[in-house]
Phi, psi and omega in degrees: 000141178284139172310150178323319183277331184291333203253326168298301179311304208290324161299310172341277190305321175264002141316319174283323171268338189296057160293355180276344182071051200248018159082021179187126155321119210209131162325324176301318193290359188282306205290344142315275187332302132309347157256326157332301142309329141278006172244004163275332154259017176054046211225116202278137216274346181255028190267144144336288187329307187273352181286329199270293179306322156292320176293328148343307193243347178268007170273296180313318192282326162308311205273318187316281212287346182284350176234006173239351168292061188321280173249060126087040160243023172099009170188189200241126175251148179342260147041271183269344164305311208278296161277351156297330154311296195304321178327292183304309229239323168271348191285218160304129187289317154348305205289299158321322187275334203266324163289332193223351184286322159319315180313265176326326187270324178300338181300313188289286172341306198268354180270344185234125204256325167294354178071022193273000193050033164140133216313093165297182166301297194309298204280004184277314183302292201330296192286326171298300180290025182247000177248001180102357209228016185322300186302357179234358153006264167317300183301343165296274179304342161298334169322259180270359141294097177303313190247331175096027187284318200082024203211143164254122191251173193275001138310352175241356147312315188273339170294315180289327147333288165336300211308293196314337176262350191231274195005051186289023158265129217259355164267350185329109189294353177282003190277339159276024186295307202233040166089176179287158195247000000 
């Protein structure tokens, strides 16, 4: 059984994408997200970028129902996201790097918008109101900047990504990755 805090994040995370709130993860809402991040970044969706970034999430969204999708019906219900998740994220790290470190380095991509190799605040605010979470931003990043720099690279994004999804430490600072949970 998963830990308390681990069961927090993963609703967290399937809160964001179940925007119609209908108890189940459905390709529209991955293809909600993905344009929500490009438009949040100003990133033209027939662009190289946005084009790498849709393919990006319709991988995810492949790999989300071939592995969470129990019974085969074309989404993820409240349900088969939450263990399944604990699987994708606690199982074999292989598992991670080949579902969601793509995930996350696209994020990092489309966040770092100067091509600077890596995330300022403003663009951190960026991605933080684009999750629900802008008013708590700074304090986020203060959270999870590993060296304190003011800056996110996308090696300590994906290492906080990790932490954040495996941590059942409930002081852990990746536990603000996607605002308080």
């Amino acid at each position: 059984m998963v830990a308390d805090i681990l069961a927090r994040k993963y609703k967290k995370i399937f809160g964001l994408y179940d925007n119609n709130r209908n108890g189940f993860v459905e390709k529209a809402d991955v293809q909600r997200m993905k344009r929500q991040y490009l438009s949040a970044f100003e990133v033209d969706p027939a662009s190289a970028k946005g084009v790498a970034v849709s393919e990006c999430w319709d991988s995810f969204w492949r790999a989300l129902t071939s592995s969470l999708d129990h019974d085969e019906d074309g989404q993820v219900s409240r349900e088969e996201f939450l263990s399944g998740f604990e699987a994708l994220a606690l199982g074999d790290p292989a598992t991670f790097d080949k579902v969601l470190r793509p995930l996350v380095q696209t994020a990092f991509t489309l966040m770092d918008t100067d091509g600077s190799d890596a995330v300022s605040a403003k663009e951190f605010r960026r991605f933080q109101a684009s999750v629900g979470n802008g008013d708590q931003a700074d304090a986020v990043l203060a959270k999870i900047d590993q060296d304190g720099d003011g800056l996110i690279s996308m090696d300590e994004l994906v290492a906080d990504a990790r932490e954040f999804l495996t941590s059942s430490d409930p002081t852990n600072s990746t536990n603000w990755l996607l605002g308080p949970i």
